[in-house]
Backbone as JSON, one array per atom type, in Angstrom:
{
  "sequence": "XXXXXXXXXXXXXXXXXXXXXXXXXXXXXXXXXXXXXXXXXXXXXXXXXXXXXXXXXXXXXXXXXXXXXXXXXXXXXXXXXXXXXXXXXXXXXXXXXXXXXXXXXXXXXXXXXXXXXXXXXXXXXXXXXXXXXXXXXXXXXXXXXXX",
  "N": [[0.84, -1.18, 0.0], [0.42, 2.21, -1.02], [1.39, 5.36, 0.8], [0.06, 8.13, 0.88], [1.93, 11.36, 0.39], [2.56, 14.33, 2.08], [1.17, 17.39, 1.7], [2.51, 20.36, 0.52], [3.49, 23.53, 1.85], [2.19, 25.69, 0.2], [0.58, 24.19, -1.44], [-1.37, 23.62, 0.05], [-2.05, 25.97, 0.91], [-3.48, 26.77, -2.08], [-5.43, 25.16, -1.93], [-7.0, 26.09, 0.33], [-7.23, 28.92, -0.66], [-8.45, 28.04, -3.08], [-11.21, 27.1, -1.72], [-12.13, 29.66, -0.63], [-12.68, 30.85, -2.67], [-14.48, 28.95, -3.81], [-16.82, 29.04, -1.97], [-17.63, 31.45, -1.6], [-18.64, 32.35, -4.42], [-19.71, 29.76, -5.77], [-22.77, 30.32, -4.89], [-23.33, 32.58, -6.65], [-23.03, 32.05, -8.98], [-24.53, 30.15, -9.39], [-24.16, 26.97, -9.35], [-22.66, 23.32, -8.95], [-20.62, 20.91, -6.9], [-20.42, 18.88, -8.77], [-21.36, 19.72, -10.78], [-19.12, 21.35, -11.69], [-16.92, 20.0, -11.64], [-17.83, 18.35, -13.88], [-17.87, 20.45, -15.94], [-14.76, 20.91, -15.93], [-14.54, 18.78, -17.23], [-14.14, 16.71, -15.87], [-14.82, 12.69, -14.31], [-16.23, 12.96, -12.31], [-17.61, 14.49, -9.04], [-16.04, 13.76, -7.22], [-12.89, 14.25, -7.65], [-12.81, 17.07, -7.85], [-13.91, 17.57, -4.82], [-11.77, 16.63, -3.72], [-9.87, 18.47, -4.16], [-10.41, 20.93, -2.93], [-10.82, 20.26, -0.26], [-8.13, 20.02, 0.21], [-6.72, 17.33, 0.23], [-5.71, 15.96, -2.3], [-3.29, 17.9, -3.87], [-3.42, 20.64, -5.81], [-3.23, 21.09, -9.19], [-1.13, 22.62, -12.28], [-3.14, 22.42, -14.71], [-5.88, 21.95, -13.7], [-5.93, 24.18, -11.72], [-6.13, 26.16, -13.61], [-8.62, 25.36, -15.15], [-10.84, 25.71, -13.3], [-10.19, 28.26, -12.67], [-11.02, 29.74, -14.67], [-13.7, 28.68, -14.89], [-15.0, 29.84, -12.39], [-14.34, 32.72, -12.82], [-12.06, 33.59, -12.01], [-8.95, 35.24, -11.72], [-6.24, 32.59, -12.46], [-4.04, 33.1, -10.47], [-5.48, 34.13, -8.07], [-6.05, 31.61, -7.05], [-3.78, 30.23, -6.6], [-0.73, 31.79, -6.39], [2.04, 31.15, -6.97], [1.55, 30.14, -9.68], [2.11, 32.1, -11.63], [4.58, 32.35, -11.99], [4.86, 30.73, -14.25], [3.66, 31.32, -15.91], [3.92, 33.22, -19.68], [5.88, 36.31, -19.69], [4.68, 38.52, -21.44], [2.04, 37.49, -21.12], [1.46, 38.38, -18.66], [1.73, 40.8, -18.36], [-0.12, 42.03, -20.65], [-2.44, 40.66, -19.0], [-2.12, 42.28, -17.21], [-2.93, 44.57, -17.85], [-5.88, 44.21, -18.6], [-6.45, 43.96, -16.02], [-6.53, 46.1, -14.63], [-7.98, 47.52, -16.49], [-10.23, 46.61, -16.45], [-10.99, 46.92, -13.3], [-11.85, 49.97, -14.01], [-13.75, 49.79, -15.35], [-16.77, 50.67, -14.94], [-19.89, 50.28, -15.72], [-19.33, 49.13, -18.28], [-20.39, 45.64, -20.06], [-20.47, 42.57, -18.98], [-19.87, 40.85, -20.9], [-17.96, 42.62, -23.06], [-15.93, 43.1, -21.19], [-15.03, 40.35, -20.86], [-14.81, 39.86, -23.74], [-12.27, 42.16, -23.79], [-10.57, 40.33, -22.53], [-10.27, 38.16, -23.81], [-8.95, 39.32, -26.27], [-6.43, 39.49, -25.62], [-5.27, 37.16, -26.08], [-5.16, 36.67, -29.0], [-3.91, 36.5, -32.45], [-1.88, 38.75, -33.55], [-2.2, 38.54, -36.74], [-5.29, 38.34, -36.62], [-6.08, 40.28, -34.63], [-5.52, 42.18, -36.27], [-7.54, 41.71, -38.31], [-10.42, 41.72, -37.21], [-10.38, 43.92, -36.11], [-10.36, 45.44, -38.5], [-12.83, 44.38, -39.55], [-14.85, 45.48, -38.05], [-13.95, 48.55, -38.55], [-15.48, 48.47, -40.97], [-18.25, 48.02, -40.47], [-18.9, 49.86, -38.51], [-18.63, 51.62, -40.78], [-20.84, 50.36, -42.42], [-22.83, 50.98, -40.86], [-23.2, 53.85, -40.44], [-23.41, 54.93, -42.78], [-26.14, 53.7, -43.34], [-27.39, 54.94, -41.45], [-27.74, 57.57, -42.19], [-28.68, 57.31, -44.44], [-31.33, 56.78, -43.76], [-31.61, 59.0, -42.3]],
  "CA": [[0.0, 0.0, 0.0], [1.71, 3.26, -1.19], [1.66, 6.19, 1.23], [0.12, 9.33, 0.01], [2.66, 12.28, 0.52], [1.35, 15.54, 2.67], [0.98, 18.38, 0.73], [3.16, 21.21, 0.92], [2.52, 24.47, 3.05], [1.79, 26.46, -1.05], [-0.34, 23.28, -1.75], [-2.34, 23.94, 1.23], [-2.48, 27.47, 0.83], [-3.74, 26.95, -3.17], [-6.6, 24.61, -1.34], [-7.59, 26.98, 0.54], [-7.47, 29.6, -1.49], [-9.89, 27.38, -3.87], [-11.92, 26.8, -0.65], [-12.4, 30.8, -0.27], [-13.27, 31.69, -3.81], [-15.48, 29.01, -3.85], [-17.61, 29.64, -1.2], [-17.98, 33.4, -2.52], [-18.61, 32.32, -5.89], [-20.82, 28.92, -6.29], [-24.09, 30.55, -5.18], [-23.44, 33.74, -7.41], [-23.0, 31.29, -10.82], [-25.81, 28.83, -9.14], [-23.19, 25.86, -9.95], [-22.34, 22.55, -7.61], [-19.46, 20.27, -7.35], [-21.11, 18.27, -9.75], [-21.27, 21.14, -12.56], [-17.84, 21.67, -12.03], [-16.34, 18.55, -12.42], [-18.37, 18.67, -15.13], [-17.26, 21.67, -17.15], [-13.27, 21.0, -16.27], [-13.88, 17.08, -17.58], [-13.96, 15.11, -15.15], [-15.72, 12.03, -14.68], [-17.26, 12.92, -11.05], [-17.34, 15.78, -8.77], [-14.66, 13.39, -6.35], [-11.61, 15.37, -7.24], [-12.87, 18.66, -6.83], [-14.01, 18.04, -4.0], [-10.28, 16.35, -3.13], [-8.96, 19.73, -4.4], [-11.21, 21.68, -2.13], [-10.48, 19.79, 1.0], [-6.88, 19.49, 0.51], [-6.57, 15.77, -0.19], [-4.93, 16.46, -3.43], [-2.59, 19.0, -4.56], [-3.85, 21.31, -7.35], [-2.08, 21.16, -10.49], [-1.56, 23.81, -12.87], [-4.27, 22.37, -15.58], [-6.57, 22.15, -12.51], [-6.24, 25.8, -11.5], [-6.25, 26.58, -15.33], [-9.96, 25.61, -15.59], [-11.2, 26.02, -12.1], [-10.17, 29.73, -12.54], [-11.84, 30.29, -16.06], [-15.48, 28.51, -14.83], [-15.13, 30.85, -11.12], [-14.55, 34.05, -13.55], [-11.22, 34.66, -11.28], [-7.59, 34.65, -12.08], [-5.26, 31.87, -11.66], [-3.1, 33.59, -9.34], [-6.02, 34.07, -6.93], [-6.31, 30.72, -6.39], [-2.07, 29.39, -6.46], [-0.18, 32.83, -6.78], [2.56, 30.7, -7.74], [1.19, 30.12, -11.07], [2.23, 33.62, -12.41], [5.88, 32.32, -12.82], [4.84, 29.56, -15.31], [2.59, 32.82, -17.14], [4.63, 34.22, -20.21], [5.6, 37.93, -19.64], [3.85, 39.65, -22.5], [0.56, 37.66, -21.04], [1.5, 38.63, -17.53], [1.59, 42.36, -18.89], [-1.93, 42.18, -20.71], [-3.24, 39.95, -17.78], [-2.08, 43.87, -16.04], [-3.52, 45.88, -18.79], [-7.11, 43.62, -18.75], [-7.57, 44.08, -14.83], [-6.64, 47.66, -14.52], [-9.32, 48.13, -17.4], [-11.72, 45.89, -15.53], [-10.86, 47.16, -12.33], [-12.05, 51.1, -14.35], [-14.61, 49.54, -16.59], [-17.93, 50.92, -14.7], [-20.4, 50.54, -16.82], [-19.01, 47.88, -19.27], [-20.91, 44.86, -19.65], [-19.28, 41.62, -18.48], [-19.71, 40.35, -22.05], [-17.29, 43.61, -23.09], [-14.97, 42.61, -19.93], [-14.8, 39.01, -21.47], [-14.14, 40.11, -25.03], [-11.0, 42.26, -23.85], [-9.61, 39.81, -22.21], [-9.84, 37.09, -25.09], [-8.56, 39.88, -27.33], [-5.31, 39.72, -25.21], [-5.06, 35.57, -26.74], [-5.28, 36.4, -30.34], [-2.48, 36.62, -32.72], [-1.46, 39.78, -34.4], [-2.99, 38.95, -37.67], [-6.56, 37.9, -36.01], [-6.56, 41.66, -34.3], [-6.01, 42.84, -37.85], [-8.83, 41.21, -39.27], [-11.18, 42.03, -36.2], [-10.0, 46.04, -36.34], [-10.89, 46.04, -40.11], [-14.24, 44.27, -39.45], [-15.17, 46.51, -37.04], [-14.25, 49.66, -39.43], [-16.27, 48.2, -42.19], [-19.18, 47.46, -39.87], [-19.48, 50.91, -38.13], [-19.03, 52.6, -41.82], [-21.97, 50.35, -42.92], [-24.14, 51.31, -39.63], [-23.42, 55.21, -40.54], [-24.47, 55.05, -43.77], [-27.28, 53.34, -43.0], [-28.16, 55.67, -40.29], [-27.8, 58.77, -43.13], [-30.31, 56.93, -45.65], [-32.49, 56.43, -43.24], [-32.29, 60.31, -41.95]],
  "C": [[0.89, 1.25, 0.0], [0.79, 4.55, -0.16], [1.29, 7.78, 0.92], [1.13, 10.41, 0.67], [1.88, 13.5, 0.98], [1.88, 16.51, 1.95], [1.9, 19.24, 1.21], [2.65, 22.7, 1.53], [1.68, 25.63, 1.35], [0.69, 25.36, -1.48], [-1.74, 23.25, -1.34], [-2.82, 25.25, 1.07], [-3.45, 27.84, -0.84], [-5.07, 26.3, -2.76], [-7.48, 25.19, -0.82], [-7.99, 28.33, 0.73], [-8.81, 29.39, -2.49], [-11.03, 27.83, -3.13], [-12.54, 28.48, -0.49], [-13.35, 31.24, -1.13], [-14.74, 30.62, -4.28], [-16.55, 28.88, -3.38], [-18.62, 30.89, -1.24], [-18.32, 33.3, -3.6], [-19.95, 31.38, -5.94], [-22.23, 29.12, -5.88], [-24.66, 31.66, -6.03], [-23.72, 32.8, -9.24], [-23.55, 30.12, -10.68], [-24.62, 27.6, -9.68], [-22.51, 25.16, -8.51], [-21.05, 21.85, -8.3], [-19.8, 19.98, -8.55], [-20.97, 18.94, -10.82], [-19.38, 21.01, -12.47], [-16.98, 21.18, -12.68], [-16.57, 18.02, -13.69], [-17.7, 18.86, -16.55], [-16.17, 21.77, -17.27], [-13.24, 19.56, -16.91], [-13.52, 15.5, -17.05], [-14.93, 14.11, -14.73], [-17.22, 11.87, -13.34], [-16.68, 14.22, -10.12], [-16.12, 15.2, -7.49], [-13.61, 14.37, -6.15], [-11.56, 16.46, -7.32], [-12.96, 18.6, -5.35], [-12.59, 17.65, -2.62], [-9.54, 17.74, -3.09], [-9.16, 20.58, -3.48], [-10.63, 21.42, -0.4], [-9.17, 18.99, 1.19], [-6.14, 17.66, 0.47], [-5.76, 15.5, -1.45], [-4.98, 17.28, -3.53], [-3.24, 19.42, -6.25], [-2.72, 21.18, -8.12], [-2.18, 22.47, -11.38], [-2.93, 24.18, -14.13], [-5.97, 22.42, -14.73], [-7.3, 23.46, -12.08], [-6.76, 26.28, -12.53], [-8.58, 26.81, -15.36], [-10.84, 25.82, -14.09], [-11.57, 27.63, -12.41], [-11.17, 30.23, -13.78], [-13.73, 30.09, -15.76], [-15.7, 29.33, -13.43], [-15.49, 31.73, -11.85], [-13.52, 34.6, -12.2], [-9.49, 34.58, -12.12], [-7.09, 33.27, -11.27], [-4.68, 32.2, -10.45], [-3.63, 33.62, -8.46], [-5.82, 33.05, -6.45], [-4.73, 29.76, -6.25], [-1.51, 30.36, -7.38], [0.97, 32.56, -7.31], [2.84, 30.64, -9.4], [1.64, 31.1, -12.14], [4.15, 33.12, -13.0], [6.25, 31.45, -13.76], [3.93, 30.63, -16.94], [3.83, 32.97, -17.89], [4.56, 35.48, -19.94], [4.56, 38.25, -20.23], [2.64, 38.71, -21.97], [0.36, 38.02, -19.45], [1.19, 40.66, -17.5], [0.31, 42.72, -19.28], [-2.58, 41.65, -19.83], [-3.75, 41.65, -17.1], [-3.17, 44.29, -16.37], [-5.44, 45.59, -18.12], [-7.78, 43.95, -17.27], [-7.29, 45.12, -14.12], [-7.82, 48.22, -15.61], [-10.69, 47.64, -16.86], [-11.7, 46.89, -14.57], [-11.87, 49.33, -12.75], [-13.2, 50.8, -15.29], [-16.09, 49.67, -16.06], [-18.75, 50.94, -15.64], [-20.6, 49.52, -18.3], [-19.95, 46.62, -19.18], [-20.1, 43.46, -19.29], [-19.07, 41.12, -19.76], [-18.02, 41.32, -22.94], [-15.91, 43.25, -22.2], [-14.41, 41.35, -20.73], [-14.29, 39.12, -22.91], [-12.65, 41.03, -24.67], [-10.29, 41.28, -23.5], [-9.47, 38.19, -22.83], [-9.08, 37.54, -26.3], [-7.15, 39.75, -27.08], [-4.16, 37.94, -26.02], [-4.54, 35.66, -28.15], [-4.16, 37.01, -30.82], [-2.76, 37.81, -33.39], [-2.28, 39.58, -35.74], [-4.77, 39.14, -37.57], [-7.05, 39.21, -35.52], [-6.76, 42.53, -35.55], [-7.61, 43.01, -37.88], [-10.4, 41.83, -38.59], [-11.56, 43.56, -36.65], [-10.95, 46.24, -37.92], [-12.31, 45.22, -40.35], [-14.98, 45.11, -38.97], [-15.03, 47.61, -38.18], [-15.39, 49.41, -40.46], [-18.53, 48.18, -41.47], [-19.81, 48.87, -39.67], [-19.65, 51.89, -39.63], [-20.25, 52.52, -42.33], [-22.68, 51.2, -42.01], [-23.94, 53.24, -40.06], [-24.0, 55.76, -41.5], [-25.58, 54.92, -44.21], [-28.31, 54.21, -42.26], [-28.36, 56.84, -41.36], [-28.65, 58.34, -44.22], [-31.12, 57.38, -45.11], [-33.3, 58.12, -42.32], [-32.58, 60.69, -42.99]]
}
């Protein structure tokens, strides 16, 4: 019989970290273990709720989708994580929650589109940018027929 290994004191602290956010969180996005386990893939809500109550160590694919179905950062939940981040997405990560953090008003849909815009490659923002021009020129001209 093998021995499980006790977690480390950042292991513990990423647990209950989890344990915080989701407390504060799963009656705001109505969602149970069950969903969760769910929506990251797994085949039962077991090892969340191992993750939760410290029994197993989070991993970084773990945090990965944990954090995306909360609607928090990684880092909240295993601050660690930030030194496995590339710079340049550690930089827009900045940009995205200093614009959140000022974005009164915005809708979360708006919130959610900057910070998928921060993913996409250089030609993809192109293409976007010059949809967008083409889009608002139709809608103006449209609007000047129609006055």
């Amino acid at each position: 019989m093998t021995r499980k290994r006790e977690l480390s004191n950042a292991e513990i602290e990423a647990a209950q970290n989890l344990k915080k956010i989701w407390n504060e969180k799963r009656k705001d996005l109505k969602i149970s273990q069950e969903e969760m386990a769910f929506k990251c893939g797994w085949s039962g809500q077991s090892a969340f709720s191992q993750y939760l109550h410290s029994r197993i160590p989070l991993n970084t694919d773990a945090v990965l989708k944990i954090a995306k179905i909360l609607e928090v950062h990684p880092t909240e939940i295993m601050p660690e994580i930030a030194a496995l981040m590339p710079t340049s997405q550690k930089i827009e990560e900045k940009k995205i929650d200093k614009v959140q953090e000022t974005a009164y008003g915005l809708t979360q849909e708006a919130i959610e589109f900057a910070k998928r815009w921060q993913n996409l490659l250089p030609e993809q923002k192109a293409l976007l940018e010059q949809t967008a021009k083409m889009l608002t020129s139709t809608n103006q001209k449209s609007d000047q027929q129609a006055a």
